[in-house]
py3Dmol code that shows the C-alpha trace and the ligand (Angstrom):
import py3Dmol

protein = """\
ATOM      1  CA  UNK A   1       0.000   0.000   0.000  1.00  0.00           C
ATOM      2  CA  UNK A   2       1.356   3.492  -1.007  1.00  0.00           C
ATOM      3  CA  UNK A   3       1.780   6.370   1.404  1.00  0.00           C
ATOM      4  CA  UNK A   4      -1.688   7.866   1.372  1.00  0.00           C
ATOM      5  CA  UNK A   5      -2.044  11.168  -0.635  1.00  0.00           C
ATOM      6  CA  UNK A   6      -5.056  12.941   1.926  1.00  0.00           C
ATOM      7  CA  UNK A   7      -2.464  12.626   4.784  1.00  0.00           C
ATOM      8  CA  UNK A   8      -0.599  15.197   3.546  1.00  0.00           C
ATOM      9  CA  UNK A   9       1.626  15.460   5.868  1.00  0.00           C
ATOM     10  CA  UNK A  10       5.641  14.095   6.155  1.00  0.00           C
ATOM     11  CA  UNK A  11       4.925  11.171   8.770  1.00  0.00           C
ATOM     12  CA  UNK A  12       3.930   7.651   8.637  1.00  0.00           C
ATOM     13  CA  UNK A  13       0.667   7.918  10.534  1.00  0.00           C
ATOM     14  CA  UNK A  14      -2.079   9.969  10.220  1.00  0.00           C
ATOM     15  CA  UNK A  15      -1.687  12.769  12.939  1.00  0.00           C
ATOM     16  CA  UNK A  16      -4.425  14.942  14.319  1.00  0.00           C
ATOM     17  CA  UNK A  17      -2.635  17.928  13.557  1.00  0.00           C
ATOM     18  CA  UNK A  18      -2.554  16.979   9.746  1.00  0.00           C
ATOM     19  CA  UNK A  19      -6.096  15.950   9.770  1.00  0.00           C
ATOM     20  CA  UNK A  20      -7.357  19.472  11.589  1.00  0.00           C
ATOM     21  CA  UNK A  21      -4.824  21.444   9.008  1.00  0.00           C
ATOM     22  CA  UNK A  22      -6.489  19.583   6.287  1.00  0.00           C
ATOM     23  CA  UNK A  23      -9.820  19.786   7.709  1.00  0.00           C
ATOM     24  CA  UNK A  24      -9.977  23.674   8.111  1.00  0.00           C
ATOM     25  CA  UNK A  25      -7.072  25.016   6.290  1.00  0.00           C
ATOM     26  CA  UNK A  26      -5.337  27.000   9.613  1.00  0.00           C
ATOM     27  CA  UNK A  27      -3.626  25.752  12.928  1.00  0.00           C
ATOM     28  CA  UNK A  28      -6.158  24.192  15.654  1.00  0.00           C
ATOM     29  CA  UNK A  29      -5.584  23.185  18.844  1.00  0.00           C
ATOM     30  CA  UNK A  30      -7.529  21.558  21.656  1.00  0.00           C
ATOM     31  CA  UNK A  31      -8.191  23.668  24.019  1.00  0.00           C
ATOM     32  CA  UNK A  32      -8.147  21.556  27.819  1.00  0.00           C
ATOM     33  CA  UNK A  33     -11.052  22.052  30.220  1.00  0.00           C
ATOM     34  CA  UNK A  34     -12.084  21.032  33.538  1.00  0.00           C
ATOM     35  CA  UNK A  35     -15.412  21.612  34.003  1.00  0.00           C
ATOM     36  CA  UNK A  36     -14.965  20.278  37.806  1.00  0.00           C
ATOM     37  CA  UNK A  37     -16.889  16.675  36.946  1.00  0.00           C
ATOM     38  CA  UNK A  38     -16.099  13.820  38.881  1.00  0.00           C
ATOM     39  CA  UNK A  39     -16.606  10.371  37.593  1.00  0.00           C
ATOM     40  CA  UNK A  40     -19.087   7.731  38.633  1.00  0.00           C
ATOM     41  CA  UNK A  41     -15.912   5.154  39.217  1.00  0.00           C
ATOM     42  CA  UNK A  42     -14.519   7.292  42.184  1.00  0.00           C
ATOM     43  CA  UNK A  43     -17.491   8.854  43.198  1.00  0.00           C
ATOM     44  CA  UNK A  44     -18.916   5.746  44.866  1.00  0.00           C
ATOM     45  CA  UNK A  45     -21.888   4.837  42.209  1.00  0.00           C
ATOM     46  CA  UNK A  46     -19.887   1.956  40.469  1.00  0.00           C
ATOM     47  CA  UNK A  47     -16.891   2.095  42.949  1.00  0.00           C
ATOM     48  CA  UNK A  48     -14.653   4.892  45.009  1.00  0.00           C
ATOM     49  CA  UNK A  49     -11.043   3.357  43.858  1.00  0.00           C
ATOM     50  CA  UNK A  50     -11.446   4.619  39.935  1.00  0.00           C
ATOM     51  CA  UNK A  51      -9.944   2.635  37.239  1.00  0.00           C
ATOM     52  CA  UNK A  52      -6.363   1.105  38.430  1.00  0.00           C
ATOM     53  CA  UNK A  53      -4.175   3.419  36.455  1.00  0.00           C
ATOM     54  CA  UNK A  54      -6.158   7.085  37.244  1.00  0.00           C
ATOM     55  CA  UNK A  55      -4.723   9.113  39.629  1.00  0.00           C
ATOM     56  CA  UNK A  56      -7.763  11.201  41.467  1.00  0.00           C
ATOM     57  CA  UNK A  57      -6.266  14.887  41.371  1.00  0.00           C
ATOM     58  CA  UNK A  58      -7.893  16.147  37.956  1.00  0.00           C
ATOM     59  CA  UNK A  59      -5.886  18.856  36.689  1.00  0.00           C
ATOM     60  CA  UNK A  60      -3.313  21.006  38.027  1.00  0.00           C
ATOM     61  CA  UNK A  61      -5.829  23.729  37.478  1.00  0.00           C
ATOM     62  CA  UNK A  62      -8.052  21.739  40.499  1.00  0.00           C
ATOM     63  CA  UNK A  63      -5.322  22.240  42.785  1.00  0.00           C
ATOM     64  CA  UNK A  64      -4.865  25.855  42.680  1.00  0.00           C
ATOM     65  CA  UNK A  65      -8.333  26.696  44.669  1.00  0.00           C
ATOM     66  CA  UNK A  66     -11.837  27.328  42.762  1.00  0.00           C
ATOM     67  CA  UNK A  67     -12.424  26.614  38.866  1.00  0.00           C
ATOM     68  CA  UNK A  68     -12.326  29.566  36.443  1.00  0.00           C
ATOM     69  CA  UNK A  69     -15.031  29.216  34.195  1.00  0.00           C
ATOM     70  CA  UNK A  70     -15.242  27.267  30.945  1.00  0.00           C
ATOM     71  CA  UNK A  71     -14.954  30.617  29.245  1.00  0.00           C
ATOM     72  CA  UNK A  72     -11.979  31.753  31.123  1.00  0.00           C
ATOM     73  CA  UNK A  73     -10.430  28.468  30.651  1.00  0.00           C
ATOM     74  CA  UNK A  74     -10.752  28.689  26.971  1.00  0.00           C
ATOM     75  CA  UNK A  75      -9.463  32.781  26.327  1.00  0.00           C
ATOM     76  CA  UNK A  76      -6.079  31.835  28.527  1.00  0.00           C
ATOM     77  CA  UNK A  77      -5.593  28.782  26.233  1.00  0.00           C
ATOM     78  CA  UNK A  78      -6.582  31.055  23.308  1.00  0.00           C
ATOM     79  CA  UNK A  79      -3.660  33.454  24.231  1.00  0.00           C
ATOM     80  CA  UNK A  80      -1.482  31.000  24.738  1.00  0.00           C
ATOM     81  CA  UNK A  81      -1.913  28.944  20.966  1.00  0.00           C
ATOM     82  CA  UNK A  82      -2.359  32.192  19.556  1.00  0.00           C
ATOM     83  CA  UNK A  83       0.695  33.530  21.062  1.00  0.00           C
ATOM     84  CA  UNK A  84       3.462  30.417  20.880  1.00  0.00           C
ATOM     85  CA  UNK A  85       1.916  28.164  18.050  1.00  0.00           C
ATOM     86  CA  UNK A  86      -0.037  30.842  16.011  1.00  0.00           C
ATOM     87  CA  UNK A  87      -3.682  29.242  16.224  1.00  0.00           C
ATOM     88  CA  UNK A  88      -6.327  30.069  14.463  1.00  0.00           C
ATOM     89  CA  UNK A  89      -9.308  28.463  15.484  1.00  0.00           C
ATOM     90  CA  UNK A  90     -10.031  25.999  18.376  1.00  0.00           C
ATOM     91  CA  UNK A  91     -11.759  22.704  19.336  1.00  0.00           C
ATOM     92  CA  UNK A  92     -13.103  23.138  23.661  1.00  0.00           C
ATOM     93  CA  UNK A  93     -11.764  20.575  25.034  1.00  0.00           C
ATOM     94  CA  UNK A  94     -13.969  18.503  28.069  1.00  0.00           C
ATOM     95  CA  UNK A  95     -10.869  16.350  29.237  1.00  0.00           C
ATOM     96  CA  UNK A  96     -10.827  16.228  33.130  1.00  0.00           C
ATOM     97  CA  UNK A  97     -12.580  13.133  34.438  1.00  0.00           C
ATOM     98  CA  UNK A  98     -16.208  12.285  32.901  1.00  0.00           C
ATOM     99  CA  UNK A  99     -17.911  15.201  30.844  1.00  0.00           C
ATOM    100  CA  UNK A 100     -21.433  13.603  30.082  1.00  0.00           C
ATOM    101  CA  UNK A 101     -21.580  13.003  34.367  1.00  0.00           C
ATOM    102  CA  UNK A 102     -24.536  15.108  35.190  1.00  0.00           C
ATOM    103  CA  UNK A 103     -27.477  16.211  34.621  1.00  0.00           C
ATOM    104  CA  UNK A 104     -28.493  17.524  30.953  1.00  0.00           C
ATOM    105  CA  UNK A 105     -29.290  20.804  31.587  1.00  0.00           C
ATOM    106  CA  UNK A 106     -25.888  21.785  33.329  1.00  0.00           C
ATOM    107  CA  UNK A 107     -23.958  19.536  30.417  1.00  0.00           C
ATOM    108  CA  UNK A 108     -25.680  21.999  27.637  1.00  0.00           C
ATOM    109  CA  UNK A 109     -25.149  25.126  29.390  1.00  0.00           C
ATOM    110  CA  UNK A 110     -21.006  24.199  29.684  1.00  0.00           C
ATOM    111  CA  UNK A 111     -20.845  23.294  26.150  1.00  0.00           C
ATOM    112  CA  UNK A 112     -23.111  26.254  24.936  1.00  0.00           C
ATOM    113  CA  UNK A 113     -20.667  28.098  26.621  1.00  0.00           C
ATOM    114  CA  UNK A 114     -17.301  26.935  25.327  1.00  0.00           C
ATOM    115  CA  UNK A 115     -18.824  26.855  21.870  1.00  0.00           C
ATOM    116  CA  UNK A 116     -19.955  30.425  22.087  1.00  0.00           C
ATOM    117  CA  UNK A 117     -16.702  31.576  23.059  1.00  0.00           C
ATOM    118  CA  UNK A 118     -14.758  33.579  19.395  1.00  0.00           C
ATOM    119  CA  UNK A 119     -12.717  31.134  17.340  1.00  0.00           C
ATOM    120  CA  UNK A 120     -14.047  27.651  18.775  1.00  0.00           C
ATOM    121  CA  UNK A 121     -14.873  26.012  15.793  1.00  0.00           C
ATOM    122  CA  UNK A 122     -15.076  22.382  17.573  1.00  0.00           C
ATOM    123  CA  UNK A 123     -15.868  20.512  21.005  1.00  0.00           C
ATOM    124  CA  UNK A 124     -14.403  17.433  21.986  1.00  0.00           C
ATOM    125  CA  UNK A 125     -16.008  15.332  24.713  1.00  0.00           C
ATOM    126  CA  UNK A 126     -13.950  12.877  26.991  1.00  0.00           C
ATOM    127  CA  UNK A 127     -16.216  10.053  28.700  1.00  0.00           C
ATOM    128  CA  UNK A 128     -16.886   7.342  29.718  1.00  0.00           C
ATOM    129  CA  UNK A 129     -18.953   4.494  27.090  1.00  0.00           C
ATOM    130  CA  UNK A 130     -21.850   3.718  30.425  1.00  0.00           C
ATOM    131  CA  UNK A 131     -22.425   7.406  30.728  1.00  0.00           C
ATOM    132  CA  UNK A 132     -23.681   8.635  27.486  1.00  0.00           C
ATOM    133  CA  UNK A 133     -27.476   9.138  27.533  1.00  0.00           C
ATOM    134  CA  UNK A 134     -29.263   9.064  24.274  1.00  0.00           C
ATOM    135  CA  UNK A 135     -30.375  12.200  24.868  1.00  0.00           C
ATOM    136  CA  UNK A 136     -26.680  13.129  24.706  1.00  0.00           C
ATOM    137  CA  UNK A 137     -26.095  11.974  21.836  1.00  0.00           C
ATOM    138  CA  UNK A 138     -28.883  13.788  20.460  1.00  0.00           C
ATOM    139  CA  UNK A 139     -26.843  16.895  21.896  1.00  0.00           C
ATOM    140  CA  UNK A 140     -24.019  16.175  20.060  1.00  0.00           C
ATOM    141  CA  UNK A 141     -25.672  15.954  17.146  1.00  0.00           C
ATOM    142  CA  UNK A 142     -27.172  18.805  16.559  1.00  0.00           C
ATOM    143  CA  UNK A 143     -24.083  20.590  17.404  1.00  0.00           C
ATOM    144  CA  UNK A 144     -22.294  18.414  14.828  1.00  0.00           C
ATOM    145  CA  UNK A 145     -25.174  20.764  12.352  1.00  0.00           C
ATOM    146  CA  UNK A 146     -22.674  23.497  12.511  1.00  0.00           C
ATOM    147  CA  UNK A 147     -19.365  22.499  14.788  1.00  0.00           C
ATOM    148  CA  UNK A 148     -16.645  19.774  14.237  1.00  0.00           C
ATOM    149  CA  UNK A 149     -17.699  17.538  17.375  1.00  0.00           C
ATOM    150  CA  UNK A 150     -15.816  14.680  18.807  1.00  0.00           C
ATOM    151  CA  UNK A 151     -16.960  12.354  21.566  1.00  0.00           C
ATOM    152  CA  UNK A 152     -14.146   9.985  23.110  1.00  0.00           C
ATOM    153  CA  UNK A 153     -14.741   6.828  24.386  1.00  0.00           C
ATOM    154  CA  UNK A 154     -12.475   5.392  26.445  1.00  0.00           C
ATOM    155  CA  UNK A 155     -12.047   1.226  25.894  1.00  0.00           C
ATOM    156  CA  UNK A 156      -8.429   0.320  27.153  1.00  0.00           C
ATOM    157  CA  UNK A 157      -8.938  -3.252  26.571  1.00  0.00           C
ATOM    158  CA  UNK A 158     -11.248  -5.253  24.852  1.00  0.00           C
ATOM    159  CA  UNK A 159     -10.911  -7.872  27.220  1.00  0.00           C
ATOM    160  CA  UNK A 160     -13.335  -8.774  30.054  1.00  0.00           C
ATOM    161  CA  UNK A 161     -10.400 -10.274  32.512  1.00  0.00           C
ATOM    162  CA  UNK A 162      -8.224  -7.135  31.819  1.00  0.00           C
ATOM    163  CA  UNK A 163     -11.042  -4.348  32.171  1.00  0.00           C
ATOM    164  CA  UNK A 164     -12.595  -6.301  35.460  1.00  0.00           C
ATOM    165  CA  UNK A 165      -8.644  -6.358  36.785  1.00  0.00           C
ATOM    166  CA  UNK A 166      -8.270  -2.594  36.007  1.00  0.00           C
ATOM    167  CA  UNK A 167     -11.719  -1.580  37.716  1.00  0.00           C
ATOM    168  CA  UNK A 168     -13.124  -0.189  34.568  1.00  0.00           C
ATOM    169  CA  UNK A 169     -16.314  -0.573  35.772  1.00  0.00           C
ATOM    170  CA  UNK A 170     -17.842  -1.469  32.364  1.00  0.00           C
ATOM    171  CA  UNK A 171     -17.308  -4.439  30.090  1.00  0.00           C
ATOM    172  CA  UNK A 172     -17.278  -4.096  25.969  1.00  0.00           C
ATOM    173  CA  UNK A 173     -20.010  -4.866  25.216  1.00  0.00           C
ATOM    174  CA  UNK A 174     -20.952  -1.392  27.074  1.00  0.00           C
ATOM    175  CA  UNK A 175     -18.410   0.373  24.738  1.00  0.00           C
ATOM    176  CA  UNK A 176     -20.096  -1.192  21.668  1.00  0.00           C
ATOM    177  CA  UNK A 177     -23.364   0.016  22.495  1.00  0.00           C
ATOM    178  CA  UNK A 178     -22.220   3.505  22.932  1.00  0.00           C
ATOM    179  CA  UNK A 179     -20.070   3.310  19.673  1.00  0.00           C
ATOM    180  CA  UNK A 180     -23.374   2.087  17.791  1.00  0.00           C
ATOM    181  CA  UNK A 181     -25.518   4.804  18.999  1.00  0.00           C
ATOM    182  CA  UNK A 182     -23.147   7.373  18.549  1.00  0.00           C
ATOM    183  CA  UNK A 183     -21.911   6.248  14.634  1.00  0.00           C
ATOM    184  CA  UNK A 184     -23.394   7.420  11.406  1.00  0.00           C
ATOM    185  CA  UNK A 185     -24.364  11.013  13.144  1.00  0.00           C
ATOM    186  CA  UNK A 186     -21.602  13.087  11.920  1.00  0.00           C
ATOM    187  CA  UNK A 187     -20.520  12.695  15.187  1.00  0.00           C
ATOM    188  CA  UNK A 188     -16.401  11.477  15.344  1.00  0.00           C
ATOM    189  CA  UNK A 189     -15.633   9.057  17.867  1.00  0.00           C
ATOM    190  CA  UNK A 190     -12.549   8.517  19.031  1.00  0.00           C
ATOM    191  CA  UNK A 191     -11.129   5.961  21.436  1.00  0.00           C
ATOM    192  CA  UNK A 192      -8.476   5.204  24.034  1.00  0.00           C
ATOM    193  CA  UNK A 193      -6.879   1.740  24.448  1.00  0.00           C
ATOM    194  CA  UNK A 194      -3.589   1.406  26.765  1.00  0.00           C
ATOM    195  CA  UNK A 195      -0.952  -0.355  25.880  1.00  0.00           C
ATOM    196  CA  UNK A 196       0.915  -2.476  28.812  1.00  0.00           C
ATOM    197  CA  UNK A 197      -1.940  -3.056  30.560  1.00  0.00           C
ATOM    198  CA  UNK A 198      -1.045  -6.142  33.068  1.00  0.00           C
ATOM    199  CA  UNK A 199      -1.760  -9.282  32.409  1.00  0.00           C
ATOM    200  CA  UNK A 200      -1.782  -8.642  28.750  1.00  0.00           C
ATOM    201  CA  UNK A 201       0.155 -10.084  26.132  1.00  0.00           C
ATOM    202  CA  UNK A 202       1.413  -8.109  22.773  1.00  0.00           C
ATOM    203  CA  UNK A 203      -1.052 -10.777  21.281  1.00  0.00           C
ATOM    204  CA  UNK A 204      -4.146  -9.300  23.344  1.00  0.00           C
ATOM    205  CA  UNK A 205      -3.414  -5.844  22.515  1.00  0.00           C
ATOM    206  CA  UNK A 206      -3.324  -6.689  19.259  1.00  0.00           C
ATOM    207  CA  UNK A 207      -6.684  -8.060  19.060  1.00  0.00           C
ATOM    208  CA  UNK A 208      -7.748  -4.888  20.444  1.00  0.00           C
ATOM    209  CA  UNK A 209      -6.447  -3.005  17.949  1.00  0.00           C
ATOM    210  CA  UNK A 210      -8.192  -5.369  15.293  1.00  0.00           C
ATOM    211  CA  UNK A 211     -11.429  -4.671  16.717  1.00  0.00           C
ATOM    212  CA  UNK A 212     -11.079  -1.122  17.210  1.00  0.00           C
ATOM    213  CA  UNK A 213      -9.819  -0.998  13.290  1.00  0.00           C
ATOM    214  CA  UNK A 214     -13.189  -2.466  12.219  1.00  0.00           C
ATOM    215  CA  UNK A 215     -15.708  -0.541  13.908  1.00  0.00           C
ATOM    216  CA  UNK A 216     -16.934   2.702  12.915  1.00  0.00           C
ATOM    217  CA  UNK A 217     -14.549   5.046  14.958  1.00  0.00           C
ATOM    218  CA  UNK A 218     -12.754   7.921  13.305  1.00  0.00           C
ATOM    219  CA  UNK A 219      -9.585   8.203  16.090  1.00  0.00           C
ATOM    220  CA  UNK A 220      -7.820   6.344  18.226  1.00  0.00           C
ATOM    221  CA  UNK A 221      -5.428   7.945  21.665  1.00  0.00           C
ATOM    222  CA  UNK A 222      -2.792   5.204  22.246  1.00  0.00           C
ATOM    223  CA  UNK A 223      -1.338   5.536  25.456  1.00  0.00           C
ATOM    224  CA  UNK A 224       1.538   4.174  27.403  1.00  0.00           C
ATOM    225  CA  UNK A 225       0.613   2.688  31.045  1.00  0.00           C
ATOM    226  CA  UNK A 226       2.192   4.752  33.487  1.00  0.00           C
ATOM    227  CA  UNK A 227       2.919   3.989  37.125  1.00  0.00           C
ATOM    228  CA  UNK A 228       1.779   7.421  39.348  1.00  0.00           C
ATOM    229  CA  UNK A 229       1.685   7.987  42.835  1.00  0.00           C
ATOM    230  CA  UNK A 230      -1.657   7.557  44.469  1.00  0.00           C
ATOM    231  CA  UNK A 231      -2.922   4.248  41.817  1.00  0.00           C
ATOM    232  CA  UNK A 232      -3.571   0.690  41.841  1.00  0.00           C
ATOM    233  CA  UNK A 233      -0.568   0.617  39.057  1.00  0.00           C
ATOM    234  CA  UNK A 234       1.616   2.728  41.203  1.00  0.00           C
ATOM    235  CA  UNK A 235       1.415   0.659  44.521  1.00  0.00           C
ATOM    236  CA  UNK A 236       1.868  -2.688  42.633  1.00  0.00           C
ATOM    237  CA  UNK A 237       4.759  -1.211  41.020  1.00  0.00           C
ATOM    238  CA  UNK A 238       6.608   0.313  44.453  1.00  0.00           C
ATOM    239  CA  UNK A 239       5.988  -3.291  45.851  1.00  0.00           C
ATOM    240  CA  UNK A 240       7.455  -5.396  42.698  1.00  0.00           C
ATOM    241  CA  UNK A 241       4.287  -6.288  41.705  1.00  0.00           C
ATOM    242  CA  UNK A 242       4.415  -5.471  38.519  1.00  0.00           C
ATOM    243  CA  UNK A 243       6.241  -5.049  35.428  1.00  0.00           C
ATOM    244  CA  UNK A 244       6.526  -2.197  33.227  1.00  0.00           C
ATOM    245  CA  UNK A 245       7.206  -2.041  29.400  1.00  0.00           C
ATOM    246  CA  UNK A 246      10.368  -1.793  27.954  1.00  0.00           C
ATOM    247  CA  UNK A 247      10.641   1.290  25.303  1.00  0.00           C
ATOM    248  CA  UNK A 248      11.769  -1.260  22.485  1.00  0.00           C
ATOM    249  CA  UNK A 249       8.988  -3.803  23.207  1.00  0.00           C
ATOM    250  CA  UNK A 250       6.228  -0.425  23.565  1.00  0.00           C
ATOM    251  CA  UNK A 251       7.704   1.383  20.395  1.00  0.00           C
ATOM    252  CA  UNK A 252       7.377  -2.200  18.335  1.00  0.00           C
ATOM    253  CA  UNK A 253       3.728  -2.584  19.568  1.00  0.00           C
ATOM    254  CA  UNK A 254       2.139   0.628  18.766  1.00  0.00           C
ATOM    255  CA  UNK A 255       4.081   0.221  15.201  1.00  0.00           C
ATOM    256  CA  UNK A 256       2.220  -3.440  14.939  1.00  0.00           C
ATOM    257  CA  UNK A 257      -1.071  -1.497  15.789  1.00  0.00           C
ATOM    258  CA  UNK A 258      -0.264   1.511  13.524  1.00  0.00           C
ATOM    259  CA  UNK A 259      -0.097  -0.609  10.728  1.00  0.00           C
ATOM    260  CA  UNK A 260      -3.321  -2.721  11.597  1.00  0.00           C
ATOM    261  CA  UNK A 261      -5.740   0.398  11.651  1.00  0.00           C
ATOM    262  CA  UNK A 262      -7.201   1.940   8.762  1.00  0.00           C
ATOM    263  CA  UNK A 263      -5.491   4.528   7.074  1.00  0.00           C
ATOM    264  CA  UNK A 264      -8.221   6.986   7.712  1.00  0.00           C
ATOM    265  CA  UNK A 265      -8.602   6.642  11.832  1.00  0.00           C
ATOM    266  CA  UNK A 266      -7.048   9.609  13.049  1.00  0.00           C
ATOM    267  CA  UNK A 267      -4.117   9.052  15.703  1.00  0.00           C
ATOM    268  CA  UNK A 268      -4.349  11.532  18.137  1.00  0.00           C
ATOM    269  CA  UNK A 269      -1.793  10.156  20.927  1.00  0.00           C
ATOM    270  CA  UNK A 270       1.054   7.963  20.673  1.00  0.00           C
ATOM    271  CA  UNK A 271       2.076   8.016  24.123  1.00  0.00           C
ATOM    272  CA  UNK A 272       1.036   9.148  27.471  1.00  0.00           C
ATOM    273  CA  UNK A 273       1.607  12.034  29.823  1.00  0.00           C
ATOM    274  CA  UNK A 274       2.001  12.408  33.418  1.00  0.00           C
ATOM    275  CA  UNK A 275       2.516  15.118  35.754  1.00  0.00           C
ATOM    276  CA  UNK A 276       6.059  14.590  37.226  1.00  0.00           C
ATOM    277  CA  UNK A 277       5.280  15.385  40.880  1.00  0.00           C
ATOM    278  CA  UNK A 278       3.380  11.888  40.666  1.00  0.00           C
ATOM    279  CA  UNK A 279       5.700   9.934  38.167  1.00  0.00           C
ATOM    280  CA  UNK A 280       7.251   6.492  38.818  1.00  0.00           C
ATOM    281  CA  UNK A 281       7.767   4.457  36.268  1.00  0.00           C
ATOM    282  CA  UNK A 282       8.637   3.701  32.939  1.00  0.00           C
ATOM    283  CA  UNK A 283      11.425   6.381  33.234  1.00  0.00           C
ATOM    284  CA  UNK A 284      11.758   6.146  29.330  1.00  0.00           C
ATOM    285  CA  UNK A 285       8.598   7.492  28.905  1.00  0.00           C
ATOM    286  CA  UNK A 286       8.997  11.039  30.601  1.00  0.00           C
ATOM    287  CA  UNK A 287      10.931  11.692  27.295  1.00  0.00           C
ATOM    288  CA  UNK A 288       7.486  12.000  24.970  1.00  0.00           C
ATOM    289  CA  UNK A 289       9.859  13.350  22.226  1.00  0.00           C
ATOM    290  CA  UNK A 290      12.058  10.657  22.359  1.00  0.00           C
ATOM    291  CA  UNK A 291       9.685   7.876  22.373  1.00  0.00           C
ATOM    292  CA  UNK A 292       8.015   9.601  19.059  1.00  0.00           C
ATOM    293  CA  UNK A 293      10.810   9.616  17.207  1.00  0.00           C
ATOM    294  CA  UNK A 294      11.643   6.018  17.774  1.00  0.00           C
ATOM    295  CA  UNK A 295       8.174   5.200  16.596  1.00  0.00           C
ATOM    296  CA  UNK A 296       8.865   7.096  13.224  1.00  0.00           C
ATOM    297  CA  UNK A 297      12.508   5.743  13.235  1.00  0.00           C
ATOM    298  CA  UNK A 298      11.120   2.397  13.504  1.00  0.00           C
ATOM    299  CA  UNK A 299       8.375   2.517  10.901  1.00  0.00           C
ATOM    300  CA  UNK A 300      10.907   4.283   8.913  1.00  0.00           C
ATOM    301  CA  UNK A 301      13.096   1.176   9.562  1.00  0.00           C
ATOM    302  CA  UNK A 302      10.165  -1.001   8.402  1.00  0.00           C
ATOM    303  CA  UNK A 303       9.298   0.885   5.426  1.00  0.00           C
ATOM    304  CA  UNK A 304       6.062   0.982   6.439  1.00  0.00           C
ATOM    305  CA  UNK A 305       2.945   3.175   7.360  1.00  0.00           C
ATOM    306  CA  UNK A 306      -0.103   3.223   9.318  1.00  0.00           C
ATOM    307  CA  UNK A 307      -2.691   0.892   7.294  1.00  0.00           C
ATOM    308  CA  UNK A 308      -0.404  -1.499   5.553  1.00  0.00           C
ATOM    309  CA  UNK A 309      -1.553  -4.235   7.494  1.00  0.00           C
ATOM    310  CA  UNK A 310      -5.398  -3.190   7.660  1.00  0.00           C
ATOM    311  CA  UNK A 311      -8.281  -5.582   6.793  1.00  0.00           C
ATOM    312  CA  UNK A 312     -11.199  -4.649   5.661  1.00  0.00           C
ATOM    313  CA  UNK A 313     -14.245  -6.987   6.796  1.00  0.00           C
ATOM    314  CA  UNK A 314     -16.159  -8.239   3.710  1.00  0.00           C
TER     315      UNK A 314
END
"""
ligand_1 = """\
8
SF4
S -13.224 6.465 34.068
Fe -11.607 7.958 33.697
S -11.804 9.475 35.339
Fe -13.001 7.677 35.937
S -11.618 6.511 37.232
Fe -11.420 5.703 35.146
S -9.744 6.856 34.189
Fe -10.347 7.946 36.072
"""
view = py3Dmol.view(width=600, height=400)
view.addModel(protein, "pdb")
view.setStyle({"model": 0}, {"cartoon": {"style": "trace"}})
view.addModel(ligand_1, "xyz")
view.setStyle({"model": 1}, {"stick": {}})
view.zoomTo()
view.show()
């Protein structure tokens, strides 16, 4: 399969900023906001522990005393994209915990807000696949009329024993459902799978990646699992309970799943981040630069691109 032409772009994946340049013909960026949800996994309706690998601070922006508004949020990220990267327009980004946990009236009037705000072309929802009422959906829809909208889903796994051991809280079949309501609506879904989860072999995530590559979703955040301070994943790893990925074994994965999605799925993460204060473990993966260019150096090293091994279902 040849490089394809609509990436435009000088990399062997399909990169969000490629696909937003391409998309609206100027510089976007995401614009992060915490709206100050919490998430029914730590709240104490499906459990109070969260999902193994989250750490329960939110964003730095929580720590610092009360939440500015959504609108505040978004005109100090506007100066700074404007300022350092030369933005031109903006997607409002719902990223801090679950953004569809509450009650519909209070969900529109955050959203209406961010997408009134000058310059916000888009919105892009993180949640989770159990808390995304039809009605919702419905929401996103009709903004999808006359806004680029995003909802992101996040999976991990596709498998039962690893979501139950990561306290997900929700199986697949969960994360189908909410994939088939949401598809064919002009809506974009995008999800999140982890890579390193334990238990799982390169074969499992692998079969995730399959499945991901054949359902309607139009982007995919591949992250690295991280040990932090204050998870399930950072205790086992202080005691020696667990192992984390090597950089060659986690660079050669996410090229394997690179080249089993579709050319067309939009890769909007190759990695992970983590606030230091609360870092452990993989050290290699503090350096986000580093471990992107030895994903490129090793497709490069391949001769191959994200797609090459993608099969379409008949
Ligand atoms: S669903 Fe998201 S916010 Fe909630 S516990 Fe899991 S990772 Fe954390």
């Amino acid at each position: 399969m040849p490089k394809p032409d609509f990436w435009n772009n000088s990399k062997r994946h399909y990169d969000f900023k490629s696909f937003l340049i391409n998309k609206f013909g100027c510089k976007v960026y995401k614009l992060q906001i915490d709206a100050g949800f919490t998430c029914p996994n730590r709240d104490g309706t499906l459990s109070t522990g969260g999902c193994a690998y989250c750490n329960d601070r939110g964003s730095r922006l929580r720590q610092q005393g009360p939440l500015p508004s959504v609108s505040e949020q978004i005109e100090r990220g506007k100066k700074y994209y404007i300022k350092h990267r030369k933005a031109a327009k903006f997607i409002a980004y719902f990223q801090t915990f679950t953004n569809t946990y509450g009650p519909y009236e209070k969900l529109k009037s955050l959203y209406d807000e961010a997408l009134a705000q000058d310059d916000v072309a888009g919105l892009s929802v993180g949640t989770r696949p159990d808390c995304v009422p039809d009605k919702v959906i419905d929401l996103f829809e009709e903004y999808a009329k006359d806004y680029h909208v995003w909802v992101e889903y996040g999976l991990q796994s596709i498998h039962e024993k690893t979501l139950k051991s990561i306290n997900r809280g929700h199986g697949f079949e969960t994360f189908l459902d909410a994939v088939r309501r949401t598809a064919g609506r002009n809506i974009n879904i995008c999800t999140h799978i982890i890579v390193g989860l334990p238990g799982e072999t390169r074969k499992d995530i692998l079969e995730t990646a399959r499945v991901v590559a054949g359902l309607p979703i139009n982007g995919i955040k591949i992250h690295l699992l991280l040990a932090l301070k204050g998870t399930v994943i950072g205790d086992l790893y202080e005691k020696g309970e667990i192992r984390m990925m090597e950089k060659e074994e986690y660079v050669s994965t996410v090229c394997d799943i690179l080249e089993i999605l579709p050319p067309e799925m939009v890769i909007q993460r190759l990695t992970a981040d983590g606030y230091r204060d609360i870092y452990l473990a993989p050290q290699w993966g503090i350096n986000k630069m580093d471990v992107l260019n030895s994903i490129d150096k090793e497709l490069e090293r391949r001769d191959s691109y994200q797609g090459v091994n993608f099969k379409k279902e008949s």
